[in-house]
VOPAGU-2260 file (C-alpha; in pm, 1 decimal, decimal comma):
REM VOPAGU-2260
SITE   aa  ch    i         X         Y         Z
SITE  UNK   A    0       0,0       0,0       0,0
SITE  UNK   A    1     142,3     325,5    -110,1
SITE  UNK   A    2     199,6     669,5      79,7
SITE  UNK   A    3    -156,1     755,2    -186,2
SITE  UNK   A    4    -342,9     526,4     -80,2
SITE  UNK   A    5    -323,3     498,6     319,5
SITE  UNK   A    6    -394,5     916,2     240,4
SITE  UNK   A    7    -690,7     822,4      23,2
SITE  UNK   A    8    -861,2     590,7     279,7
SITE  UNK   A    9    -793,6     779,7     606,3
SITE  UNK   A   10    -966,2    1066,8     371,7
SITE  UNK   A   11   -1304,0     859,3     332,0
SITE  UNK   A   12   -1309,3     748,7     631,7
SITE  UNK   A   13   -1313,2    1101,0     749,1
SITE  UNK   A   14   -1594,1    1185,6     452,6
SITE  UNK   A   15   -1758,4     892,6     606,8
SITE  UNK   A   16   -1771,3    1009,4     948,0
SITE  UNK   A   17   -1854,9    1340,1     885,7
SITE  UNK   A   18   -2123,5    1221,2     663,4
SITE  UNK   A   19   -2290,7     972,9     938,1
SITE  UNK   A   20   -2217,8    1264,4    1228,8
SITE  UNK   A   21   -2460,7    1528,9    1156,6
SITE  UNK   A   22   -2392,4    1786,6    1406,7
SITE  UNK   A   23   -2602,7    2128,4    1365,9
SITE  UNK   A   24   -2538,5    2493,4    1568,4
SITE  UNK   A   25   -2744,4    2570,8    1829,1
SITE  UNK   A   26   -2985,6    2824,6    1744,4
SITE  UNK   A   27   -3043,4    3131,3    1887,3
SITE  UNK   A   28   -3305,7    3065,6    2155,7
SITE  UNK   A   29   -3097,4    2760,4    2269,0
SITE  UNK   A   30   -2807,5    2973,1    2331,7
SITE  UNK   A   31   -2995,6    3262,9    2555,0
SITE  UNK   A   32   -3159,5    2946,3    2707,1
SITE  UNK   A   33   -2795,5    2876,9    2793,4
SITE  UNK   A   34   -2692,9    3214,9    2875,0
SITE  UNK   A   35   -2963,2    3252,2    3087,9
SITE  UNK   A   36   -2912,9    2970,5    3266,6
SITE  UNK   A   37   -2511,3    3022,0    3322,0
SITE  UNK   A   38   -2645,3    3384,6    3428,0
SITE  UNK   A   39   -2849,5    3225,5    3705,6
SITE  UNK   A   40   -2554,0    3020,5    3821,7
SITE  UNK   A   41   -2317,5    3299,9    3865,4
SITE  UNK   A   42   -2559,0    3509,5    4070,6
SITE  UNK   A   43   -2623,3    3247,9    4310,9
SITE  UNK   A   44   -2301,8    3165,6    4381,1
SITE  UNK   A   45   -2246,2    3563,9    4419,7
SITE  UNK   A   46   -2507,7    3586,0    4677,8
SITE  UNK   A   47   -2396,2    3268,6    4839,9
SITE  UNK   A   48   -2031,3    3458,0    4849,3
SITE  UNK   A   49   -2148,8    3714,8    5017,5
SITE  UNK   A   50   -2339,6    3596,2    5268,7
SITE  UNK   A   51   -2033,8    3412,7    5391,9
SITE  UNK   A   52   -1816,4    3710,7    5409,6
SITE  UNK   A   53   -2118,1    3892,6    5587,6
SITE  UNK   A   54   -2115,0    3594,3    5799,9
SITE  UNK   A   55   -1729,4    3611,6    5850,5
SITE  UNK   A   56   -1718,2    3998,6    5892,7
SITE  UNK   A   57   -1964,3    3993,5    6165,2
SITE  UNK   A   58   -1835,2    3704,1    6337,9
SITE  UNK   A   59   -1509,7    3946,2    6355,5
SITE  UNK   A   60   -1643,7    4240,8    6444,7
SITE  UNK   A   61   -1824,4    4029,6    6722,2
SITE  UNK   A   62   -1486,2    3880,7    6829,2
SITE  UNK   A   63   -1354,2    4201,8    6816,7
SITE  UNK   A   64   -1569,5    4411,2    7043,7
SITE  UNK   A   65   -1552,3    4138,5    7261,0
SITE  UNK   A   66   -1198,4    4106,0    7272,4
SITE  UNK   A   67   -1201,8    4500,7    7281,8
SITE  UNK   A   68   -1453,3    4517,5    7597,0
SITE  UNK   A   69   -1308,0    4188,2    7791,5
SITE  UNK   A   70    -943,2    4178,6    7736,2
SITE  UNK   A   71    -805,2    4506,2    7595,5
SITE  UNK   A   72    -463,7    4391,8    7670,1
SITE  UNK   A   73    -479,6    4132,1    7395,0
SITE  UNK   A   74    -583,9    4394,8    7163,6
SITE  UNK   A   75    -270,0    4618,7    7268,6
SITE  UNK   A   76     -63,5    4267,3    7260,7
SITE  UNK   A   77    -240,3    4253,2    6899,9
SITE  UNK   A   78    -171,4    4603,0    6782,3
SITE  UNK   A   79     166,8    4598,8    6866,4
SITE  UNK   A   80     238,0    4202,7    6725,6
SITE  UNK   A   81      90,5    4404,5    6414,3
SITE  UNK   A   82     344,1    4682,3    6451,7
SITE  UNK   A   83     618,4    4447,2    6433,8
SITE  UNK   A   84     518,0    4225,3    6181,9
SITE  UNK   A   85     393,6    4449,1    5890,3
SITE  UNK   A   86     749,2    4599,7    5809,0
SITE  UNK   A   87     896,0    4286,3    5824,2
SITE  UNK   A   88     637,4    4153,0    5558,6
SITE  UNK   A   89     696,8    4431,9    5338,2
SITE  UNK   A   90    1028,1    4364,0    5382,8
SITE  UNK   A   91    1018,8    4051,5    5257,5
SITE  UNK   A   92     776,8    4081,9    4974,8
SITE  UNK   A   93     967,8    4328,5    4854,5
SITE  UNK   A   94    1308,0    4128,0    4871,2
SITE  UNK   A   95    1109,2    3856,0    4680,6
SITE  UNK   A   96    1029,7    4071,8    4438,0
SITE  UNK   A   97    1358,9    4207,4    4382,2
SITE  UNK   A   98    1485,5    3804,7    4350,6
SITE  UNK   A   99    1211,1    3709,9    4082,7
SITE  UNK   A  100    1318,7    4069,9    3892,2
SITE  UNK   A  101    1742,9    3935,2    3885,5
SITE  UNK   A  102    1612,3    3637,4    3789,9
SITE  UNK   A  103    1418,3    3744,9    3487,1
């Protein structure tokens, strides 16, 4: 069987499948259908996003007033841990960033 030939046959069989595969678009009212559908997705999981960081932000602000009215000296201890830590981050990040920019 020559180079031709095995090119010939794989190119019926490929007529051949797309001849028994009939595949049509999706029309327009399928694809708002769709749309709408995907829309309706997204939102929910939106609203389902934000009532768990509503959730989370008043579950600390609770612990915070409470921390603020009950133990104020873990809020100082807090504030200052804060004080301490923050520069060094920055530090860091931007000593990171200065790596990744000699290495590029």
């Amino acid at each position: 069987m020559t180079k031709k030939d095995m090119e010939n046959k794989v190119h019926e069989a490929f007529k051949e499948m797309d001849e028994s595969f009939h595949i049509t678009p999706p029309n327009k009212a399928t694809i708002s259908v769709m749309l709408r559908e995907q829309e309706q997705r997204y939102k929910q999981k939106q609203k389902k996003e934000l009532i768990l960081f509503m959730i989370i932000a008043i579950v600390f602000i609770a612990v915070f007033v409470l921390v603020m009215t009950r133990a104020p000296i873990f809020y100082i201890a807090l504030l200052i841990l804060s004080f301490v830590l923050a520069p060094l981050y920055v530090f860091y990040e931007k000593k990171k960033q200065t790596r990744e920019d000699n290495i590029v």
